[in-house]
N, C-alpha and C positions, 0 to 999 in steps of 0.2 A: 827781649829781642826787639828791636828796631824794625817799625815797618818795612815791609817788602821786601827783607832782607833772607834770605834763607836761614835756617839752622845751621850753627856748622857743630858738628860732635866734639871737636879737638880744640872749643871754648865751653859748652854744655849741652847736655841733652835736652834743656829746656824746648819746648816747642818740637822734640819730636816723639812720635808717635811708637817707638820700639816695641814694646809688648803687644798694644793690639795689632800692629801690622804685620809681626812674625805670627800671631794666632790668625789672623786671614789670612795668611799664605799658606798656614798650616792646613786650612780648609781648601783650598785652591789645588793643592798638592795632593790632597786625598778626596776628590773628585777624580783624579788621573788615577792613583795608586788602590784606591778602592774599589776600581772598577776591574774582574777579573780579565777581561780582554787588554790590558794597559799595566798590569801588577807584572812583578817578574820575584826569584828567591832575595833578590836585594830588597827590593821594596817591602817584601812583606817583612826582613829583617831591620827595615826600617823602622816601620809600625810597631817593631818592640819597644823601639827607643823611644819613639811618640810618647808609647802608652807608660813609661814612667816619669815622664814631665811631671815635676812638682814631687816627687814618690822618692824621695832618697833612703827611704828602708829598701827600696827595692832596685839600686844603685848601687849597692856597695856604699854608702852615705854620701854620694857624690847627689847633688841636685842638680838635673836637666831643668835646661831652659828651651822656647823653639827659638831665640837668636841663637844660641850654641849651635844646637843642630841644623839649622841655616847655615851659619857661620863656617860650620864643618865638615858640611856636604853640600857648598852652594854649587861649585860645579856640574854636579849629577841632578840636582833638583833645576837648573839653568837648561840641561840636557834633555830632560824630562818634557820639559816646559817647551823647549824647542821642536823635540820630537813632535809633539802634538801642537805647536802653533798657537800657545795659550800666548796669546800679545798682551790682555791684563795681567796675567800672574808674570809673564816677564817685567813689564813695567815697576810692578810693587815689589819683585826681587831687586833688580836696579835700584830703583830707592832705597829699600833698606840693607844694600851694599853701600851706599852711598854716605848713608845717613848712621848707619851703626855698625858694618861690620870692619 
C-alpha cells in the first residue's frame, strides 16, 4: 500500500484490520447487550450466535465469523449503538462497513 493512501478492500485486504476490529466491536456490543437493563429476547438470541463463533459442530458445519454477524445484523447493532449514543462503537462500525462489509 502506498503512503497515505487508504486501504481500499475491492484491490486487497492488505493493511486492513478485519478480524481484530470485528472482535472489538464484538466487545463494544456486549458492554451494551450484557448489561441486563440494555438486553432485550433479541439480543440475548444474539449471544447464541456469538457463542458459536469459530464452533462449526455446533452450526450445522457452517462456521461463524463476527464480520458475518456484523455484516448481517449491522443495522440492529447501528441501532443499538445509537440507542445508547456509543459515538466509538459507531465510528469502528462505519470503518468496518466501509472497509470489509
Amino acid at each position: 500500500m502506498q503512503q497515505g493512501k487508504k486501504p481500499d478492500r475491492y484491490v486487497s485486504f492488505i493493511g486492513i484490520e478485519g478480524e481484530s476490529n470485528s472482535r472489538k466491536l464484538m466487545e463494544m456490543l456486549r458492554r451494551h447487550i450484557d448489561d441486563p437493563h440494555k438486553t432485550n429476547r433479541y439480543w440475548e438470541l444474539f449471544k447464541e450466535k456469538l457463542a458459536r463463533v469459530g464452533k462449526p459442530e455446533e452450526n450445522s458445519g457452517r462456521c461463524l465469523d463476527e464480520l458475518f454477524l456484523i455484516h448481517a445484523y449491522i443495522n440492529n447493532i447501528r441501532e443499538l449503538f445509537e440507542e445508547h449514543d456509543d459515538q466509538p462503537a459507531l465510528a469502528l462500525l462505519e470503518q468496518i462497513e466501509i472497509e470489509s462489509c
